[in-house]
C-alpha positions in Angstrom: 0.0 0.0 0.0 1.4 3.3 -1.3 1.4 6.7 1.1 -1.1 7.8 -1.1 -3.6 5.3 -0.9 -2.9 4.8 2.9 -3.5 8.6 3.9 -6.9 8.6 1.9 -8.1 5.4 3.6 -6.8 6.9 7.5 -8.9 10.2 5.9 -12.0 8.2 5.0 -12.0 6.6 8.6 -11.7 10.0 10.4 -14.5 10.9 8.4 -16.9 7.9 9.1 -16.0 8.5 13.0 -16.4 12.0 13.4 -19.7 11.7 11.2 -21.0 8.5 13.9 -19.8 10.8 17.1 -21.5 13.6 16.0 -24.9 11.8 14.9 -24.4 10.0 18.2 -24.5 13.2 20.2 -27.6 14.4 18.0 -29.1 12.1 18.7 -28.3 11.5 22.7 -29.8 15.4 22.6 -32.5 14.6 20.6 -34.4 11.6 22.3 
């Protein structure tokens, strides 16, 4: 696995987890 490849896969991951945390806090505020 090339740099490249490797620092758009960690990229895609901090993505998916800061998109679950922050629909987890919604909603934890929401219901």
């Amino acid at each position: 696995m090339n740099s490249l490849s490797f620092s758009h896969f960690l990229y895609l991951e901090v993505e998916i987890l800061k998109s679950e945390f922050i629909n987890g806090k919604y909603y934890n505020k929401t219901y």
